[in-house]
Biopython code that builds the backbone (N, CA, C, O; Angstrom):
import numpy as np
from Bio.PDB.StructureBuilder import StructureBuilder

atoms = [
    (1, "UNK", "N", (0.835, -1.187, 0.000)),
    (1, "UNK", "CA", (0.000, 0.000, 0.000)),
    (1, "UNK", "C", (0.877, 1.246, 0.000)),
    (1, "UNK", "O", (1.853, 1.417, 0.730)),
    (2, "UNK", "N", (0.468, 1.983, -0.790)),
    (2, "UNK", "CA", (1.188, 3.593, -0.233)),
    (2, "UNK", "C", (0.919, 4.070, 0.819)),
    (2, "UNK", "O", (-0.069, 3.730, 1.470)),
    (3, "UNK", "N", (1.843, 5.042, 1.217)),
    (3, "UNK", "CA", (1.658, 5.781, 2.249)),
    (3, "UNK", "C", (0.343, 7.126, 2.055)),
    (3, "UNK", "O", (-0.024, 7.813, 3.008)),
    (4, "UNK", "N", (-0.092, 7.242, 0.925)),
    (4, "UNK", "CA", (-1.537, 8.086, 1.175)),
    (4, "UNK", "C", (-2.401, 7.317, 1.205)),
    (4, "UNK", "O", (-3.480, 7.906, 1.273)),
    (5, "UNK", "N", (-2.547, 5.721, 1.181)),
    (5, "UNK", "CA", (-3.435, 5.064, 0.914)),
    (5, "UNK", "C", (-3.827, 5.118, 2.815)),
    (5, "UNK", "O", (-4.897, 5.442, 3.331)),
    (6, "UNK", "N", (-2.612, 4.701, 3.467)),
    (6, "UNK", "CA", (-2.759, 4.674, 5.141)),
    (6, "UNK", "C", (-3.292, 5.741, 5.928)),
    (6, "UNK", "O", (-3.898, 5.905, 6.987)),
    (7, "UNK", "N", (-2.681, 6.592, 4.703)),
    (7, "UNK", "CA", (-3.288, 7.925, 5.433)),
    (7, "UNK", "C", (-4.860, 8.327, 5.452)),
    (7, "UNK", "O", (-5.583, 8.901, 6.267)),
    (8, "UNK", "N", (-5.061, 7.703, 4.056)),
    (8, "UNK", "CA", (-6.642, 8.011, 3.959)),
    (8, "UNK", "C", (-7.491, 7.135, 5.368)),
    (8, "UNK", "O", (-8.127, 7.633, 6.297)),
    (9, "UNK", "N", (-7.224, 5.830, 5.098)),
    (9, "UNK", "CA", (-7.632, 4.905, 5.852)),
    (9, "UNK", "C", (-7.611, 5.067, 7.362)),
    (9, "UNK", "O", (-8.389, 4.439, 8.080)),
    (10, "UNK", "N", (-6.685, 5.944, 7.844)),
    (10, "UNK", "CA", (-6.455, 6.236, 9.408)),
    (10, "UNK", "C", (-7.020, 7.544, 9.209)),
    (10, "UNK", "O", (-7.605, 7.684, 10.283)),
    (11, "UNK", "N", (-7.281, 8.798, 8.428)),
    (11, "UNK", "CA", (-8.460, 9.718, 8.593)),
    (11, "UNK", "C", (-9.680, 9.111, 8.523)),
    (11, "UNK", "O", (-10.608, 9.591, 9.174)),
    (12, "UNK", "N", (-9.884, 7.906, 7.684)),
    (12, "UNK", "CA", (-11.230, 7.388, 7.624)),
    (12, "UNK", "C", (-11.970, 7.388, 9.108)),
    (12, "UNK", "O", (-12.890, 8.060, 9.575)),
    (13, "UNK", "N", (-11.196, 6.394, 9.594)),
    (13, "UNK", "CA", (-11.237, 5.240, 10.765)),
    (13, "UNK", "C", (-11.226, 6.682, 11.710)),
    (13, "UNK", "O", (-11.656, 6.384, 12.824)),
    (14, "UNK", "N", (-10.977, 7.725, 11.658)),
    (14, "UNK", "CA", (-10.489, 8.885, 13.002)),
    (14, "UNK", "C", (-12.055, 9.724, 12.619)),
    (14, "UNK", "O", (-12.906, 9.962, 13.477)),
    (15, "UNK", "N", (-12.149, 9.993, 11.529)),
    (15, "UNK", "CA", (-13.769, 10.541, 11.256)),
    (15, "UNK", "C", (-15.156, 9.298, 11.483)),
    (15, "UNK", "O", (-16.278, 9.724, 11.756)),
    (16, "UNK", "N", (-14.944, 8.032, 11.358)),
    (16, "UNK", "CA", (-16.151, 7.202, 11.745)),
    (16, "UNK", "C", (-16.254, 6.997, 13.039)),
    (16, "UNK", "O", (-17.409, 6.775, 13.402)),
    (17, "UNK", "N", (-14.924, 6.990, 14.404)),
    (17, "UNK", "CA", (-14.759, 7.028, 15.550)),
    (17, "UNK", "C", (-15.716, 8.837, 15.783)),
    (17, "UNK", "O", (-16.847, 8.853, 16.269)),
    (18, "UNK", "N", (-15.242, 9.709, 15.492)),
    (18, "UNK", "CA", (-15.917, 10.677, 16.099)),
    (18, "UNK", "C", (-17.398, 10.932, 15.479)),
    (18, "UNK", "O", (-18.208, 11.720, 15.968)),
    (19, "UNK", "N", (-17.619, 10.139, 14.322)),
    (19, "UNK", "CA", (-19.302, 10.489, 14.366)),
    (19, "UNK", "C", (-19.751, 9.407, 15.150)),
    (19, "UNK", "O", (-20.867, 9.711, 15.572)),
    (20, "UNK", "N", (-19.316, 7.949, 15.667)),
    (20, "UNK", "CA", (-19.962, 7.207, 16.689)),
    (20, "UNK", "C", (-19.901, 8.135, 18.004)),
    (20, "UNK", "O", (-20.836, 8.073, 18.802)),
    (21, "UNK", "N", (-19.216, 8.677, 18.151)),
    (21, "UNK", "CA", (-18.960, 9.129, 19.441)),
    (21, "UNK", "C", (-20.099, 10.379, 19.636)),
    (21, "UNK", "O", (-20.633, 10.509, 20.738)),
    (22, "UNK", "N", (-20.449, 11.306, 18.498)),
    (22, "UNK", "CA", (-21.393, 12.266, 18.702)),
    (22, "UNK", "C", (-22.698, 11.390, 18.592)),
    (22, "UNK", "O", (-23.717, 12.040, 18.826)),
    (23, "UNK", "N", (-22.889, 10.118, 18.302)),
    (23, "UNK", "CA", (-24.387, 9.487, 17.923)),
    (23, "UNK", "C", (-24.318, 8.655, 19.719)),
    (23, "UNK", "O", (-25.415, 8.194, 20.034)),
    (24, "UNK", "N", (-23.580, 8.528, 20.429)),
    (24, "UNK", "CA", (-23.387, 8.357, 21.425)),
    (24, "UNK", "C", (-24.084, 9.374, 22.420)),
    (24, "UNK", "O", (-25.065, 9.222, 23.149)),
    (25, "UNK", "N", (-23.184, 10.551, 22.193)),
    (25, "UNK", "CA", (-23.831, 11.866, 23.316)),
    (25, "UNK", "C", (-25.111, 12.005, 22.531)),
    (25, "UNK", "O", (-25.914, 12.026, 23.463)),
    (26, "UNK", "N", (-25.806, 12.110, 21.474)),
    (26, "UNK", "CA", (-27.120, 12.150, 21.637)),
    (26, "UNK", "C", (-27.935, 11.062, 22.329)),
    (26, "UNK", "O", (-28.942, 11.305, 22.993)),
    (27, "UNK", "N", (-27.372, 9.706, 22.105)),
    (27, "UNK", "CA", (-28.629, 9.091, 23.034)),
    (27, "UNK", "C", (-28.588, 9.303, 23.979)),
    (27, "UNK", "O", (-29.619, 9.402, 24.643)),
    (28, "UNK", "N", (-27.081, 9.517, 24.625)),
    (28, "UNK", "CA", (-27.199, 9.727, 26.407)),
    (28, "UNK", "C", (-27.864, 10.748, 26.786)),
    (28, "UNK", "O", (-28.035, 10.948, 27.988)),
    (29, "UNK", "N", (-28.364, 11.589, 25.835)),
    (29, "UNK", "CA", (-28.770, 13.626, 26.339)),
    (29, "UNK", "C", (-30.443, 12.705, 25.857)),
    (29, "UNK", "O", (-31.337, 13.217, 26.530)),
    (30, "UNK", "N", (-30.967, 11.661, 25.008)),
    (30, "UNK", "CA", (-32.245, 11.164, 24.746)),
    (30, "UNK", "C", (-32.460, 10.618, 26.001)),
    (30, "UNK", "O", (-33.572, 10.693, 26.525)),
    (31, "UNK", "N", (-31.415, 10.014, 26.604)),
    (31, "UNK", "CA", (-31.668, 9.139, 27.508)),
    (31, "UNK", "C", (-32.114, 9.611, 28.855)),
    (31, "UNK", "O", (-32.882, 9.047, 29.635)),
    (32, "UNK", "N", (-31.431, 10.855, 28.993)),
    (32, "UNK", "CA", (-31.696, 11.653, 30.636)),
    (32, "UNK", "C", (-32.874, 12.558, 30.253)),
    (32, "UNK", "O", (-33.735, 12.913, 31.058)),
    (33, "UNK", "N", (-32.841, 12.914, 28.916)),
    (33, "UNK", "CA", (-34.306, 13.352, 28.941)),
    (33, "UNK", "C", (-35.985, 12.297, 28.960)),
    (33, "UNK", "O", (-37.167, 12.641, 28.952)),
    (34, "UNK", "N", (-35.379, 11.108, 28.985)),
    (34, "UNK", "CA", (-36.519, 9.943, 28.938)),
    (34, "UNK", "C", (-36.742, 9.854, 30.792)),
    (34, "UNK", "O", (-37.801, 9.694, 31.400)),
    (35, "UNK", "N", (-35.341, 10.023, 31.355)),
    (35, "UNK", "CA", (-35.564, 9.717, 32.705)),
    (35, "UNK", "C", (-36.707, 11.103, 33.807)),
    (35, "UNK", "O", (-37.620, 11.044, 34.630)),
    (36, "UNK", "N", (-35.881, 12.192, 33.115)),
    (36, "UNK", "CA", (-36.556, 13.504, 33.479)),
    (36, "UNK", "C", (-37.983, 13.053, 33.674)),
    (36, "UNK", "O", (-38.588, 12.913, 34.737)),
    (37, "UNK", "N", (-38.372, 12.868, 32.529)),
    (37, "UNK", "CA", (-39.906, 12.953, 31.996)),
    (37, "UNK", "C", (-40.418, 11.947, 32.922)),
    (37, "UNK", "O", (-41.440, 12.175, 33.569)),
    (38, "UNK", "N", (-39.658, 10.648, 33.048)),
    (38, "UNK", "CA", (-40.910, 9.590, 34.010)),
    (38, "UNK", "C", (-40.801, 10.329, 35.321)),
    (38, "UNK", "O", (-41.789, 10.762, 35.914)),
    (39, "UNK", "N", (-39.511, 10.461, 35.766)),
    (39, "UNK", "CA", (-39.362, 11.323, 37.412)),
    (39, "UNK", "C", (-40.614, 12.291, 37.548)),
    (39, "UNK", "O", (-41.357, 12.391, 38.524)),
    (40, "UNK", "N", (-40.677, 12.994, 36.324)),
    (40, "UNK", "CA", (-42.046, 14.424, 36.788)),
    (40, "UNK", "C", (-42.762, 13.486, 36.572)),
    (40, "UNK", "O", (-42.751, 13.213, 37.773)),
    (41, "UNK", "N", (-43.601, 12.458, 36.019)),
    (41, "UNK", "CA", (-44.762, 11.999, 35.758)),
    (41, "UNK", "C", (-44.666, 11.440, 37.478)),
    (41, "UNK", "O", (-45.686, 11.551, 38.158)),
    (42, "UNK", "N", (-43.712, 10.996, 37.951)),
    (42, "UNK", "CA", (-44.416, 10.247, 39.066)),
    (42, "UNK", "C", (-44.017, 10.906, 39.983)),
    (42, "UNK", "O", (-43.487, 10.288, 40.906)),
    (43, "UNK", "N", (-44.133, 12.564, 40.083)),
    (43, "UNK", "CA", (-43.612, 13.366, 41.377)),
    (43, "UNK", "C", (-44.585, 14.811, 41.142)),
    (43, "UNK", "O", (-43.981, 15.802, 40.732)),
    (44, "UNK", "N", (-46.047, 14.922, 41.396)),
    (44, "UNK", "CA", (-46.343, 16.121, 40.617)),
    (44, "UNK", "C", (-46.076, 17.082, 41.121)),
    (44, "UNK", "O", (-46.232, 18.100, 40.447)),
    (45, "UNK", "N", (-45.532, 17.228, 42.579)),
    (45, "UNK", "CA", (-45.129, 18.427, 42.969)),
    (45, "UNK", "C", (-43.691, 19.265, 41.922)),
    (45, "UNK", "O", (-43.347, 20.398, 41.586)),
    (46, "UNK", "N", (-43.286, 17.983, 41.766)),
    (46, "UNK", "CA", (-42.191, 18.739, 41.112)),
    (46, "UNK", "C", (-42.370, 18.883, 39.773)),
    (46, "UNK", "O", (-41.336, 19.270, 39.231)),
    (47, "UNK", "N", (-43.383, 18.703, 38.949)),
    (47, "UNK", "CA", (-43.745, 18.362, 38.166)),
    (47, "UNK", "C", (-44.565, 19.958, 37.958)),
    (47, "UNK", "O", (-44.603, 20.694, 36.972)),
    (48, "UNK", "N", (-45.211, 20.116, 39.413)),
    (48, "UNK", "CA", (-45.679, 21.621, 39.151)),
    (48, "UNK", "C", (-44.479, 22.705, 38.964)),
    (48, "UNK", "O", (-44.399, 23.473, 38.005)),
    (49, "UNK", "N", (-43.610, 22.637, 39.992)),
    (49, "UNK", "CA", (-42.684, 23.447, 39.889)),
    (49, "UNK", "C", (-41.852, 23.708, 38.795)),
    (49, "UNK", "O", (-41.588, 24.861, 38.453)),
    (50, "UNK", "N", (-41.376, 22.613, 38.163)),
    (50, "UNK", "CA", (-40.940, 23.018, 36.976)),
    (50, "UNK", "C", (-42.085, 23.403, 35.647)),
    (50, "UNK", "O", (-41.569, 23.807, 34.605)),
    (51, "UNK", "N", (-43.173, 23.310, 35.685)),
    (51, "UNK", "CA", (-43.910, 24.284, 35.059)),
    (51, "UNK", "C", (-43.904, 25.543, 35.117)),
    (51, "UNK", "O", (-44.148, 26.102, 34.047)),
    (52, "UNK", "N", (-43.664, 26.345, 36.207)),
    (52, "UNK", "CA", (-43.661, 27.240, 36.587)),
    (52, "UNK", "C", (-42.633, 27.943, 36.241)),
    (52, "UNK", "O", (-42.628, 29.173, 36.197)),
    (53, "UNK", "N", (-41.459, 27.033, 35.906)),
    (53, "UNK", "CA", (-40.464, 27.966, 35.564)),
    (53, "UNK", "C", (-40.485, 28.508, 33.715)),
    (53, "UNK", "O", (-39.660, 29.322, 33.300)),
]
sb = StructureBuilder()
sb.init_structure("model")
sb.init_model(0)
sb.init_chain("A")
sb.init_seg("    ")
for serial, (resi, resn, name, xyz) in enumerate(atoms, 1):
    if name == "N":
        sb.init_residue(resn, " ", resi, " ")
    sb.init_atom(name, np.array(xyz, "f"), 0.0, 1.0, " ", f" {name:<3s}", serial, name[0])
structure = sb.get_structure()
C-alpha cells in the first residue's frame, strides 16, 4: 500500500470514531431526557414546579 493510501484509511477510521462518538452523546442527552420525563410523571409536585419555571 502507499503511504496516502494509510493515510486516507487512518483519517477514515479517526472521522467514523468521532461520528460514533457524537451518535453516542445524543442518546445519552435522549436518555436523561426519557428519565426527566418519568421522574415528573411520578412526582407532581415537582412536576408543578418546573412548570412554573
Amino acid at each position: 500500500m502507499k503511504k496516502t493510501d494509510l493515510d486516507k484509511n487512518q483519517g477514515l477510521a479517526i472521522a467514523h470514531r468521532l461520528k460514533n462518538s457524537a451518535k453516542a452523546k445524543l442518546a445519552k442527552k435522549d436518555q436523561a431526557q426519557a428519565d426527566k420525563k418519568k421522574i415528573i410523571k411520578q412526582n407532581p409536585l415537582l412536576a408543578s414546579l418546573i412548570k412554573n419555571n
